[in-house]
C-alpha positions in Angstrom: 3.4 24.5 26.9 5.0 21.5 28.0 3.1 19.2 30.4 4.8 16.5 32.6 1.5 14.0 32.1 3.3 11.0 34.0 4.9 13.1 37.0 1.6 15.0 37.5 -0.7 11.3 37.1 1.5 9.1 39.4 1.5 12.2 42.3 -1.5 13.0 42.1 -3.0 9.2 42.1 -0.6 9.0 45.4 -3.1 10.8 47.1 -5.7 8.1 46.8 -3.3 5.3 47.2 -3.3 4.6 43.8 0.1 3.2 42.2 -0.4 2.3 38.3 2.6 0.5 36.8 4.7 2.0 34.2 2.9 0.5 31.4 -0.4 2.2 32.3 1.1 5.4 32.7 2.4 5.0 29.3 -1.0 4.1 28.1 -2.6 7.1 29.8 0.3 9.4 28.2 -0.2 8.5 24.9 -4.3 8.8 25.7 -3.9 12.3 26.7 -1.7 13.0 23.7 -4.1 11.9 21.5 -6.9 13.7 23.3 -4.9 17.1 23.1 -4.4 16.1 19.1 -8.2 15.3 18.4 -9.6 18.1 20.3 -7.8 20.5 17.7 -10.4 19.0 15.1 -13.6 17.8 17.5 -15.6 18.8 20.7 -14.2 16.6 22.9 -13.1 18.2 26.0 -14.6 21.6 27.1 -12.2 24.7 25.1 -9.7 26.7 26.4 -9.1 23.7 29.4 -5.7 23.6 30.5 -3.6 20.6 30.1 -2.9 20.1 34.0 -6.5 20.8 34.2 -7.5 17.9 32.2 -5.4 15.7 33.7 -6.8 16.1 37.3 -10.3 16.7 36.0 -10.7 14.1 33.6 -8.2 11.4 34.3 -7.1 11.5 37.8 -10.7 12.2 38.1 -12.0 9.0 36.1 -9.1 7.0 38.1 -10.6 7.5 41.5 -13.7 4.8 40.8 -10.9 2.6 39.9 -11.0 0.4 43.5 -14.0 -0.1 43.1 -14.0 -2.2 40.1 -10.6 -4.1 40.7 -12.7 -7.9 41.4 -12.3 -10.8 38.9 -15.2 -10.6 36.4 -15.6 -6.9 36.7 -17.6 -5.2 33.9 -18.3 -1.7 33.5 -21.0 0.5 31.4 -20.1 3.7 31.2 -23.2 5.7 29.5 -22.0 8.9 27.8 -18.4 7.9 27.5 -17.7 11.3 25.6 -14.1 11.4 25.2 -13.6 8.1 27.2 -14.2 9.6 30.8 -14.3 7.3 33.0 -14.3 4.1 31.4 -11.9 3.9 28.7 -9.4 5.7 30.9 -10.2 3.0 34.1 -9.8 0.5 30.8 -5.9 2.1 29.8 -5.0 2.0 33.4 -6.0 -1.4 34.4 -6.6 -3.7 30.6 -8.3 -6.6 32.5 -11.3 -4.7 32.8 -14.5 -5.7 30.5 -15.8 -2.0 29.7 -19.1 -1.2 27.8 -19.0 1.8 26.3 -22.3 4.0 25.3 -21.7 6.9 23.2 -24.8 8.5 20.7 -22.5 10.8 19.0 -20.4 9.2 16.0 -17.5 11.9 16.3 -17.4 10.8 20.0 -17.2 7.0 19.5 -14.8 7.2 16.6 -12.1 8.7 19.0 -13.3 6.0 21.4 -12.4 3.6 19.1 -9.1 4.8 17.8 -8.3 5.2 21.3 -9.0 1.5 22.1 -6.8 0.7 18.6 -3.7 2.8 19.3 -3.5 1.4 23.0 -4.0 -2.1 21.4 -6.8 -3.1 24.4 -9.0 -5.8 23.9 -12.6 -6.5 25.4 -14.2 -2.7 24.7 -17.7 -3.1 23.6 -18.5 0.1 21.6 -22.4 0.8 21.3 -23.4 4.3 19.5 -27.0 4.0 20.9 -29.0 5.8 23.6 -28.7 3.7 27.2 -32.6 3.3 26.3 -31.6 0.7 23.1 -32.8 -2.7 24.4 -32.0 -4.1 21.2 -28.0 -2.7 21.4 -28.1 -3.1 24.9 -30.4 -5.5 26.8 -31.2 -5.4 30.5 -29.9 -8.7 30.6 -26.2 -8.0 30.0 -24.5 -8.8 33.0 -22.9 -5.8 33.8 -21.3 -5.5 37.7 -21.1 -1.7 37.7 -22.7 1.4 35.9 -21.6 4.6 35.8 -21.9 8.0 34.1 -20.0 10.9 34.2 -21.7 13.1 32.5 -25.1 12.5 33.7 -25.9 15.6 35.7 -28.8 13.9 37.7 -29.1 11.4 40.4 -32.9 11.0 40.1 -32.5 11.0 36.0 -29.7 8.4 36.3 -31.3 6.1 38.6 -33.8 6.0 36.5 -32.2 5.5 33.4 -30.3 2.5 34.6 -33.5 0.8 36.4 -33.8 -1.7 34.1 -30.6 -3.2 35.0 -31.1 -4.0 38.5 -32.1 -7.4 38.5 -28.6 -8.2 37.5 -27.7 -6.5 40.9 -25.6 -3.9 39.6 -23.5 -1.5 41.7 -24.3 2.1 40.0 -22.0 4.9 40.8 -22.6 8.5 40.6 -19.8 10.9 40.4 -20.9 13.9 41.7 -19.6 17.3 43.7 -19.8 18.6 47.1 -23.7 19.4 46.6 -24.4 15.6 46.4 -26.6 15.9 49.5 -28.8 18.7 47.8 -28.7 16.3 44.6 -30.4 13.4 46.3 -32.9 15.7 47.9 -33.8 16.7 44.5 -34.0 13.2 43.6 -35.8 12.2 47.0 -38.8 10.9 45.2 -37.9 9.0 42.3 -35.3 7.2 44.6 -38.1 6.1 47.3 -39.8 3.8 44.0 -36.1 2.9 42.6 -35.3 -0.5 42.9 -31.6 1.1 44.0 -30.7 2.1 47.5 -27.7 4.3 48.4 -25.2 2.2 50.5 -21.8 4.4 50.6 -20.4 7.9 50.0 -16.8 8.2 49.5 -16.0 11.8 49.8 -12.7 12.9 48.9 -10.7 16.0 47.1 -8.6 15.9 44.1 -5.0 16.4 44.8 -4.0 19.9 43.2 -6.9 22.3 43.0 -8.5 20.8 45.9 -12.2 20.7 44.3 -14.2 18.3 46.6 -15.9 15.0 44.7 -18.1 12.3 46.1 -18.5 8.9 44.8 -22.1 7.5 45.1 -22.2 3.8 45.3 -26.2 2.6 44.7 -27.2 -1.2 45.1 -30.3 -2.8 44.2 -32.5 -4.0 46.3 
């Protein structure tokens, strides 16, 4: 099956107002070729996922926390980077991004780094530790922005990233359409975090329509 990567990136991104120039799309092509090549050997992406799936899923998906980290000095963490969703994809589309990745499992970070290799991109800082590792990763590291992906809990996130907010930074929780039942859930461990939600950006992705949210958290 032949997939038009660029044509289906740069329309759908249109829909967020996002214009990459040609030499990201080119990154982000030969990223999703290598993805489709590794996952024939690893676990990388969930099987059976359609290429036009993946590419509004996972990186049109990844792109849409991308205005949010455009500032000079930006530096990401992205805990559970798996197959490089969202940072190392946010990292291919715009290279002056500082991105710290954290990824436990050693079949997962060596595609993270032949990613960063083939693209030739410079400041990736690849950790294969748990986000708990103060020794890998101390609370001091001035990161401006956290995320994670594949984190399934608000509450379980917020408190796994605690110890980073007395470098103030923003954390941002990609979630679905049940965000609202999510922080319920998470109701009590948010009222003792030192983070406070300050924005939802609700939006949908361009071609199946599937409704995401974008949880922006600041310490307090």
């Amino acid at each position: 099956m032949t997939v038009d990567f660029s044509g289906s990136l740069v329309t759908g991104l249109k829909n967020f107002g996002l214009i990459l120039p040609p030499e990201a799309v080119e990154r982000l092509a030969l990223y999703f070729r290598e993805l489709l090549k590794w996952s024939k050997k690893i676990n990388l992406i969930a099987k059976g996922t359609d290429p036009e799936q993946i590419i509004e899923n996972h990186f049109i998906d990844s792109l849409t926390i991308l205005p949010q980290l455009t500032g000079v000095g930006t530096h990401l963490l992205d805990i559970g980077s798996g197959a490089g969703f969202p940072g190392l994809v946010c990292k291919a589309a715009w290279p002056e991004l500082a991105v710290t990745l954290v990824e436990p499992r050693l079949k997962r970070a060596s595609f993270l780094g032949h990613i960063t290799r083939t693209l030739g991109l410079s400041g990736v800082n690849m950790l294969t530790c748990r986000v708990e590792d103060e020794a890998q990763l101390p609370s001091s590291c001035p990161f401006s922005h956290i995320t994670g992906r594949a984190i399934t809990e608000i509450g379980s996130f917020l408190r796994m990233v605690e110890r980073f907010a007395p470098t103030s930074a923003r954390v941002i929780c990609m979630k679905g359409p049940k965000w609202r039942e999510e922080m319920d859930a998470a109701a009590e461990i948010v009222s003792h975090s030192p983070y406070r939600l300050s924005q939802v950006i609700e939006h949908a992705l361009p071609f199946s329509g599937a409704k995401r949210s974008l949880l922006l958290f600041d310490s307090h």
